[in-house]
C-alpha positions as a Python dict, from the first residue, in 0.01 Angstrom:
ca = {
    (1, 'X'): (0, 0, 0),
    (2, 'X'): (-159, 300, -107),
    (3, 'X'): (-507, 390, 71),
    (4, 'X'): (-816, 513, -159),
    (5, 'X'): (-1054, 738, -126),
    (6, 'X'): (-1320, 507, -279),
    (7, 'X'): (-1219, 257, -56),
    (8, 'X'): (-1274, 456, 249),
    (9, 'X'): (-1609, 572, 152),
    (10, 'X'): (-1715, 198, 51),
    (11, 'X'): (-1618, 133, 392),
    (12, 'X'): (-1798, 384, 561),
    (13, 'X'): (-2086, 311, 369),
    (14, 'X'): (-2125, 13, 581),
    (15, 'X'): (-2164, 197, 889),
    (16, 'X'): (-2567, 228, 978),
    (17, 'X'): (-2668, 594, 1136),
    (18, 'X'): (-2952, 565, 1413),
    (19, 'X'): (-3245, 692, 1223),
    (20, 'X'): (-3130, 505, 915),
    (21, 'X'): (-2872, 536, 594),
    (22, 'X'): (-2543, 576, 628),
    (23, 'X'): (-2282, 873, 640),
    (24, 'X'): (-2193, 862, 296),
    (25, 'X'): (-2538, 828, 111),
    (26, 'X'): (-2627, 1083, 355),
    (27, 'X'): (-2336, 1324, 234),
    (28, 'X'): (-2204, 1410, 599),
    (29, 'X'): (-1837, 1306, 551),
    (30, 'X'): (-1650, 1628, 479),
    (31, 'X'): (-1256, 1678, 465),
    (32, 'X'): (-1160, 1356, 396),
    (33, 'X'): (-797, 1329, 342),
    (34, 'X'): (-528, 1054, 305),
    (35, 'X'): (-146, 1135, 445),
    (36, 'X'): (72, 770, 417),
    (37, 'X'): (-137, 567, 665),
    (38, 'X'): (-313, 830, 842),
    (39, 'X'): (-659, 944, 758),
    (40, 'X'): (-886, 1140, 878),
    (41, 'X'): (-1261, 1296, 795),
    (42, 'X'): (-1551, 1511, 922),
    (43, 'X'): (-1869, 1347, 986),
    (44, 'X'): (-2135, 1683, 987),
    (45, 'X'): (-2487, 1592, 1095),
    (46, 'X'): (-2784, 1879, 1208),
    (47, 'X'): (-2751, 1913, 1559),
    (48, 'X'): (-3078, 1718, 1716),
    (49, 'X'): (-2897, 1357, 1571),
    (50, 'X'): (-2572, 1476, 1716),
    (51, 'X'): (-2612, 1311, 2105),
    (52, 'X'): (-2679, 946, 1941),
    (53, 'X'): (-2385, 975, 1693),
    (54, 'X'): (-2082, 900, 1948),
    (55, 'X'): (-2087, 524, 1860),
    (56, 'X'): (-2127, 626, 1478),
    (57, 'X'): (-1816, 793, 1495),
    (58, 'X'): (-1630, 523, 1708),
    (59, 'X'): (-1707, 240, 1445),
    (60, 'X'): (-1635, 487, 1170),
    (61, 'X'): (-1289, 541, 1314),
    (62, 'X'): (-1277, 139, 1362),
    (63, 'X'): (-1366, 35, 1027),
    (64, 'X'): (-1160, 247, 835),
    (65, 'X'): (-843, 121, 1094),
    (66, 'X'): (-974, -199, 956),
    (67, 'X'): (-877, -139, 591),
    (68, 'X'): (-574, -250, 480),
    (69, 'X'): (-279, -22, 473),
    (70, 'X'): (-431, 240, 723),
    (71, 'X'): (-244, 304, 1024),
    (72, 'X'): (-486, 514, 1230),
    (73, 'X'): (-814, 667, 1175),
    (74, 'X'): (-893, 1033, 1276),
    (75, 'X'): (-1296, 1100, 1317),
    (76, 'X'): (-1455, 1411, 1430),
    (77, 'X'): (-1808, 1504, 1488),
    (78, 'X'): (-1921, 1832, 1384),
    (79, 'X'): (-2288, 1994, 1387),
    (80, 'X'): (-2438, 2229, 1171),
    (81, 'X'): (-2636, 2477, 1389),
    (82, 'X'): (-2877, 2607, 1232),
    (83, 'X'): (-3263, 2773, 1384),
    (84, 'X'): (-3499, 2441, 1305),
    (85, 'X'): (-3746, 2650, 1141),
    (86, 'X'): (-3494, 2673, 835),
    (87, 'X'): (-3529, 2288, 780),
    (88, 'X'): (-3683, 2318, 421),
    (89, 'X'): (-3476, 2379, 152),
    (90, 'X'): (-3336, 2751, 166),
    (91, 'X'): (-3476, 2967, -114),
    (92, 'X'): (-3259, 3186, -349),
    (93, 'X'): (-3050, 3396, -125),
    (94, 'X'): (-3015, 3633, -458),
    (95, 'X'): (-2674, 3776, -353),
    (96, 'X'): (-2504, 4028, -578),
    (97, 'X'): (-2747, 4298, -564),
    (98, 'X'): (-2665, 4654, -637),
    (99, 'X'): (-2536, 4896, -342),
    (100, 'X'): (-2819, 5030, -114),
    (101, 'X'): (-2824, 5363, 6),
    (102, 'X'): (-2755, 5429, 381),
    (103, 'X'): (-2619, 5564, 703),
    (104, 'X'): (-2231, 5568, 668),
    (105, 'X'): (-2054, 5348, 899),
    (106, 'X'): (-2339, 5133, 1075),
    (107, 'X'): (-2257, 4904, 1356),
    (108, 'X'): (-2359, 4532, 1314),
    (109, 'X'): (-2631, 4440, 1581),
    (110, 'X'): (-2487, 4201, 1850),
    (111, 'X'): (-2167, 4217, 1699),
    (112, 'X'): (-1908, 4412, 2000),
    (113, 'X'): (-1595, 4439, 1751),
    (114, 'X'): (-1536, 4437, 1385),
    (115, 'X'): (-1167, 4383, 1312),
    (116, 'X'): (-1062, 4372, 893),
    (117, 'X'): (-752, 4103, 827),
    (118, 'X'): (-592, 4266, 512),
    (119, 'X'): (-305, 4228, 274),
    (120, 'X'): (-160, 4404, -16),
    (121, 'X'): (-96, 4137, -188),
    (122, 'X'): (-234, 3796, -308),
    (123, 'X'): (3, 3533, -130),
    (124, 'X'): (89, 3609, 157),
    (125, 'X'): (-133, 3344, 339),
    (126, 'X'): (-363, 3615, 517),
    (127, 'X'): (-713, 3364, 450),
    (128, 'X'): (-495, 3119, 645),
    (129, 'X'): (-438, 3415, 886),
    (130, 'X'): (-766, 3464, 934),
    (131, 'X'): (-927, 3120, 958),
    (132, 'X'): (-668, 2977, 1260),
    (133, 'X'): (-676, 3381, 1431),
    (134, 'X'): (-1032, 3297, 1448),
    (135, 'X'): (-1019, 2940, 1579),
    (136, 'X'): (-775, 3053, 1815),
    (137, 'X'): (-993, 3307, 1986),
    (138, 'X'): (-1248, 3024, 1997),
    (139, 'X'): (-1011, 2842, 2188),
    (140, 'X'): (-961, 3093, 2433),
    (141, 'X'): (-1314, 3133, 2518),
    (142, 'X'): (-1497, 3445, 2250),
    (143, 'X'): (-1772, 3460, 2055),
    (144, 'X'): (-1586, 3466, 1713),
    (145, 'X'): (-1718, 3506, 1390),
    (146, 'X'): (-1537, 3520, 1010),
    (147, 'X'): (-1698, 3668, 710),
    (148, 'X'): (-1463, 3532, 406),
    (149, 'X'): (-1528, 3887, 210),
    (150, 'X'): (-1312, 3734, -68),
    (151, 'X'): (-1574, 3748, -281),
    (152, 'X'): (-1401, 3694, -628),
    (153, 'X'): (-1154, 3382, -464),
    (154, 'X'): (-1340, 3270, -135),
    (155, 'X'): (-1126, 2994, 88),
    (156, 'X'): (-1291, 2986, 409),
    (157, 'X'): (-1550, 2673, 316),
    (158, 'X'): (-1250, 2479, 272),
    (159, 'X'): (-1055, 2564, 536),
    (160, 'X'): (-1299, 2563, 806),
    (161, 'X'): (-1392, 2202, 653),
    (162, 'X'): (-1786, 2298, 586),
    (163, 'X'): (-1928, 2345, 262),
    (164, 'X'): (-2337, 2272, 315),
    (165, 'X'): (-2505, 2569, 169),
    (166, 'X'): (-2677, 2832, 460),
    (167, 'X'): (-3055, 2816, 472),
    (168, 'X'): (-3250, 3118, 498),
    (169, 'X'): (-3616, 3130, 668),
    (170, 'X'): (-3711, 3400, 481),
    (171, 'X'): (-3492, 3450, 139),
    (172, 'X'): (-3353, 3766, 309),
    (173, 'X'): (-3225, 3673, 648),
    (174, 'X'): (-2908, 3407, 599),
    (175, 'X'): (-2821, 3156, 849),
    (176, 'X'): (-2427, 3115, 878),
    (177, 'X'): (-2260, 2770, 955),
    (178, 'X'): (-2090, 2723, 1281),
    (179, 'X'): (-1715, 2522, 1262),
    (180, 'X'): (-1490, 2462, 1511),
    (181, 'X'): (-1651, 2712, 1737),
    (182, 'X'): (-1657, 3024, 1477),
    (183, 'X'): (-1992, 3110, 1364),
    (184, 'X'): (-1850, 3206, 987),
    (185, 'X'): (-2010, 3297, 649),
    (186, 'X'): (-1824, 3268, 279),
    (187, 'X'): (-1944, 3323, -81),
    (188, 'X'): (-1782, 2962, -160),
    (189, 'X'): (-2075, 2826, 30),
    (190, 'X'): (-2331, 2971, -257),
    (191, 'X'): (-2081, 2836, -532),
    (192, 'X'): (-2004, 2456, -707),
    (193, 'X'): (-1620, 2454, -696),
    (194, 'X'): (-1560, 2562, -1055),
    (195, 'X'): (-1798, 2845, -1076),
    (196, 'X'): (-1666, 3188, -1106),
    (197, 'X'): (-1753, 3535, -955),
    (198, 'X'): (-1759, 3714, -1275),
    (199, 'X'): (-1875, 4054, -1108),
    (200, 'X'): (-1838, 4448, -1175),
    (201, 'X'): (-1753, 4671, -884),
    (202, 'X'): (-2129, 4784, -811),
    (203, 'X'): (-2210, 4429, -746),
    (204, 'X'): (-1905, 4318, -531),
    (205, 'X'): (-1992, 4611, -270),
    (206, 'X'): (-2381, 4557, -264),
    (207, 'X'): (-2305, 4190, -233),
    (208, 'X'): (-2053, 4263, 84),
    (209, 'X'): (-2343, 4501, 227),
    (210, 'X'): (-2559, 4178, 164),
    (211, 'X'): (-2301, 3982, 419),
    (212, 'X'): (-2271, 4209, 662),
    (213, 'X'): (-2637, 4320, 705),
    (214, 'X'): (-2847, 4015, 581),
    (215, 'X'): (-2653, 3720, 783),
    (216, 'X'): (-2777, 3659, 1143),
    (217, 'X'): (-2452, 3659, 1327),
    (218, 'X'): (-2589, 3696, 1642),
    (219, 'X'): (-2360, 3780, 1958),
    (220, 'X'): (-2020, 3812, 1922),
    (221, 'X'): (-1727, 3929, 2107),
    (222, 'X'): (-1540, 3990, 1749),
    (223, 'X'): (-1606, 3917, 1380),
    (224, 'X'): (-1263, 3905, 1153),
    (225, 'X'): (-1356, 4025, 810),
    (226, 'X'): (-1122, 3843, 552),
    (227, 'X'): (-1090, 4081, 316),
    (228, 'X'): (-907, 4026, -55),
    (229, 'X'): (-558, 4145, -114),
    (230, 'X'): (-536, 4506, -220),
    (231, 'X'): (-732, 4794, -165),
    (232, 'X'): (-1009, 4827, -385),
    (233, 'X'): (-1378, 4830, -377),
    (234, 'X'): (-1459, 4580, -89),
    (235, 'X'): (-1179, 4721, 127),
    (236, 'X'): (-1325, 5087, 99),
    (237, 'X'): (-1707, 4956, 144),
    (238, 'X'): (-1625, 4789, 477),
    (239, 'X'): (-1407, 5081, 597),
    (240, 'X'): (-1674, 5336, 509),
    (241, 'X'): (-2040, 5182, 499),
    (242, 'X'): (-1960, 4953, 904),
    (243, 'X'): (-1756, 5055, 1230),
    (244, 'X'): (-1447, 4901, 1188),
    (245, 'X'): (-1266, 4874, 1499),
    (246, 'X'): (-905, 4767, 1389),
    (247, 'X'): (-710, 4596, 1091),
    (248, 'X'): (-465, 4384, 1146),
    (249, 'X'): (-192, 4358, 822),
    (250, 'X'): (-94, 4009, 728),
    (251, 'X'): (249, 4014, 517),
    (252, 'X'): (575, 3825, 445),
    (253, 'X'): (913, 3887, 519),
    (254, 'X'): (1028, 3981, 204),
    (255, 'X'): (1066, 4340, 72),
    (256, 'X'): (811, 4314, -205),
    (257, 'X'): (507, 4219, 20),
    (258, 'X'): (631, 4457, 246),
    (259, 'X'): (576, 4751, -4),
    (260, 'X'): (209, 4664, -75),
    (261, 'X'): (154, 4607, 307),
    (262, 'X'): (218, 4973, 377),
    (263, 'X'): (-25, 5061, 124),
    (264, 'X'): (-243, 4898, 304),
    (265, 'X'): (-188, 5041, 586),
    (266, 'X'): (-220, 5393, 367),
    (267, 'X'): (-543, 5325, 284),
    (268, 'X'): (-692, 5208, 640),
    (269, 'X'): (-543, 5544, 830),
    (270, 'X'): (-687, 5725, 523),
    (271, 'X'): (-1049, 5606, 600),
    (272, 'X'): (-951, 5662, 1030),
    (273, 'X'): (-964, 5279, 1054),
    (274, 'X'): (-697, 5203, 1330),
    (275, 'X'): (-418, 4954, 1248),
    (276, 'X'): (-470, 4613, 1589),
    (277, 'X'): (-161, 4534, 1415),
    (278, 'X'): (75, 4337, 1151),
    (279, 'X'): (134, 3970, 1166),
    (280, 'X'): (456, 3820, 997),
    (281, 'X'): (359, 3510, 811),
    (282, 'X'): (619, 3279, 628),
    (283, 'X'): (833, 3352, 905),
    (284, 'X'): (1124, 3133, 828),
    (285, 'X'): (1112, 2731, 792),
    (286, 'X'): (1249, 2444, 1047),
    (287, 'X'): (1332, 2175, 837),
    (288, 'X'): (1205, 1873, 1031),
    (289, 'X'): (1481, 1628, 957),
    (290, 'X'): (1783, 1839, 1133),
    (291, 'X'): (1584, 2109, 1290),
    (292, 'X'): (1755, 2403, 1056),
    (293, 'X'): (1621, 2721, 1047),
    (294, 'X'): (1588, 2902, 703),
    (295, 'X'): (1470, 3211, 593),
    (296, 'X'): (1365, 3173, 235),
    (297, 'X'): (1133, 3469, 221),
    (298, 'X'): (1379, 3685, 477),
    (299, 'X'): (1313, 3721, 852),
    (300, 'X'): (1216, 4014, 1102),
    (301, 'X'): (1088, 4268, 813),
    (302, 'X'): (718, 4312, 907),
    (303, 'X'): (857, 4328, 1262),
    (304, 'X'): (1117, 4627, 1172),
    (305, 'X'): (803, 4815, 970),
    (306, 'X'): (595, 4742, 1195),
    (307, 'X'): (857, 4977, 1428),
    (308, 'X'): (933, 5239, 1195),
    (309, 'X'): (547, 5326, 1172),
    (310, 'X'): (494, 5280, 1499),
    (311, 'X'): (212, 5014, 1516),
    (312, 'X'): (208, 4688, 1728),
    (313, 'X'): (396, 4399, 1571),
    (314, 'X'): (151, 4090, 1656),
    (315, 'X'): (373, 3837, 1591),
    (316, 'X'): (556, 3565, 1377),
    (317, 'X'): (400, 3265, 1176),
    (318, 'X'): (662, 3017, 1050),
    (319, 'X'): (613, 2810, 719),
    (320, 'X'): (508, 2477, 807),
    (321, 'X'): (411, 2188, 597),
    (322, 'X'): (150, 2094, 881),
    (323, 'X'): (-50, 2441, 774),
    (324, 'X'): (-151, 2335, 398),
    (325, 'X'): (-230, 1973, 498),
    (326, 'X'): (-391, 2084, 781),
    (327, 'X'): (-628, 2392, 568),
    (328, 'X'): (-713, 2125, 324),
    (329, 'X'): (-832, 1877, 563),
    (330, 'X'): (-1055, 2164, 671),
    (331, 'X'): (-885, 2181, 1056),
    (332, 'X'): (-697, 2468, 1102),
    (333, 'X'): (-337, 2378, 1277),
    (334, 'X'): (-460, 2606, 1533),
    (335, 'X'): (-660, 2378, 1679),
    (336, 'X'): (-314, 2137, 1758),
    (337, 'X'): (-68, 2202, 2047),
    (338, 'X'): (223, 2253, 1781),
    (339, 'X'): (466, 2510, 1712),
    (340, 'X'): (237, 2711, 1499),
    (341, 'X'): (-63, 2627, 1645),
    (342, 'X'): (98, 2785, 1981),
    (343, 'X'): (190, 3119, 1762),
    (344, 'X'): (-177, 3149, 1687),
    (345, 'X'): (-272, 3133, 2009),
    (346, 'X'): (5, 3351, 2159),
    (347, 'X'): (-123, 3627, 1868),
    (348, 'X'): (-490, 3558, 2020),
    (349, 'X'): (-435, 3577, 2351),
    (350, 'X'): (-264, 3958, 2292),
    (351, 'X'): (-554, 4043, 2103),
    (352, 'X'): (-755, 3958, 2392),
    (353, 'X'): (-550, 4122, 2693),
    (354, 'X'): (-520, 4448, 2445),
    (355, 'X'): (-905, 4455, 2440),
    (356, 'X'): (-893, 4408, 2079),
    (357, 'X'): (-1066, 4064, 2031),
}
């Protein structure tokens, strides 16, 4: 029998929170998604109702393993932190301003280590990168944070399973969200799904100044900056307007991506940004039935470039099913104990022992 979304929510419906409503008419189930007889959600409250929810989320997960058809119920409770003086409605956060002059290459208060994730390409799965690097470094016990700089095709909402729009105290200060332990910020949490970023150049880089210099990141051990493929205006502004302390290039196998990563790389060591690394993504695929290993984008060719221009190779990433189902539900794989959740965490824990994370 095939499982609903309505008939999930309907269920859930019926669930009474402890200061009254319930977590659908209150819009705190996020990330809802339906594999066979498996499902599993988000239930996001503010963080003062969080100690009395424990029982909310048990007979959550119990009535929806009542419904017919569903096999087991996965529930997890996550709180927006947020200062409570930003309780009222945030004001118009009025991003895409013009550039503003300044002192090349400023440091971000509190922040110990700015480290760009880049690609030369679209495609190559380096938002992915980004969002289960940063979870993984979470794991292991720093103070992460992840600015989605993707301005024009932002990903990070979704994939960090949070989409409630930052408040703002002041209309100038910005509050980010905190998800799975990563204190992260994204232009996709100002939009409605189907709006566009229908921007100039001058806009793009006084909006990314806005993000770096405007959002209260607080202390961190390391923010990862997901930048957009290429190297064009947002790339240049972060290398030349904040202290960057290290890129690391996300690319494929194949000889195509490979081409555009080494621009890449061109353009960091152009603007003295020092390359952490390059991370192999799309590795190869184990299919799951007789545990074959193919190559279908090629294998080992960010690892040889990485050798021929003499910068660390971070890593492999293989191509896993688990890693879109797992982005879409808004719970990066890293967080699991699988084959690529243990890359991630092997790449994280060499950032950390090379005192780059």
């Amino acid at each position: 029998m095939t499982i609903s979304r309505d008939a999930v929510l309907e269920r859930l419906k019926t669930i009474p929170l402890p200061d009254g409503g319930d977590p659908v008419s209150r819009d705190m189930v996020r990330a809802l998604t339906i594999e066979g007889d498996k499902v599993r959600f988000l239930i996001e409250v503010a963080p003062d109702l969080a100690p009395k929810m424990e029982p909310v989320v048990e007979a959550a997960r119990k009535a929806v393993e009542g419904l017919e058809g569903v096999g087991s119920a996965s529930v997890i409770l996550t709180a927006h932190v947020s200062d409570p003086k930003t309780a009222a409605p945030p004001p118009d956060l009025k991003l895409g301003s013009h550039p503003k002059p300044g002192a090349n290459r400023a440091p971000i208060p509190g922040v110990e280590r700015i480290i760009a994730v880049a690609s030369g390409k679209g495609g190559v799965g380096k938002s992915t990168v980004a969002s289960n690097l940063a979870v993984a470094l979470a794991m292991q016990g720093r103070r992460v944070g992840l600015l989605d700089a993707d301005i024009y095709g932002p990903s990070q909402s979704r994939m960090m399973g949070m989409n409630q729009r930052p408040k703002s105290p002041d209309g100038e200060k910005i509050i980010p969200l905190v998800s799975h332990g990563v204190t992260f910020m994204s232009m996709g949490l100002l939009l409605k799904d189907d709006e566009a970023v229908i921007w100039r150049g001058p806009l793009l880089v006084g909006t990314l100044q806005q993000l770096l210099g405007q959002v209260q990141w607080g202390e961190l051990d390391v923010l990862l900056v997901d930048l957009p493929p290429g190297t064009g205006d947002v790339q240049l502004t972060l290398s030349q307007k904040t202290v960057v302390n290290g890129a690391i290039i996300v690319s494929t196998p194949q000889d195509v991506a490979l081409l555009d990563a080494k621009k890449a790389i061109t353009m960091f060591n152009k603007t003295n940004t020092p390359i952490v690394g390059m991370i192999e993504n799309m590795s190869m695929y184990v299919c799951p039935k007789c545990g074959n290993e193919d190559h279908i984008f090629g294998h080992g060719g960010a690892r040889d470039e990485a050798q021929k221009l003499g910068i660390p190779f971070l890593g492999e990433i293989p191509l896993d099913v688990s890693v879109r189902l797992a982005s879409d539900a808004g719970r990066p794989i890293a967080l699991e104990d699988g084959p690529v959740g243990k890359a991630y965490a092997g790449i994280a824990r060499a950032l950390i022992e090379k005192g780059n994370a």
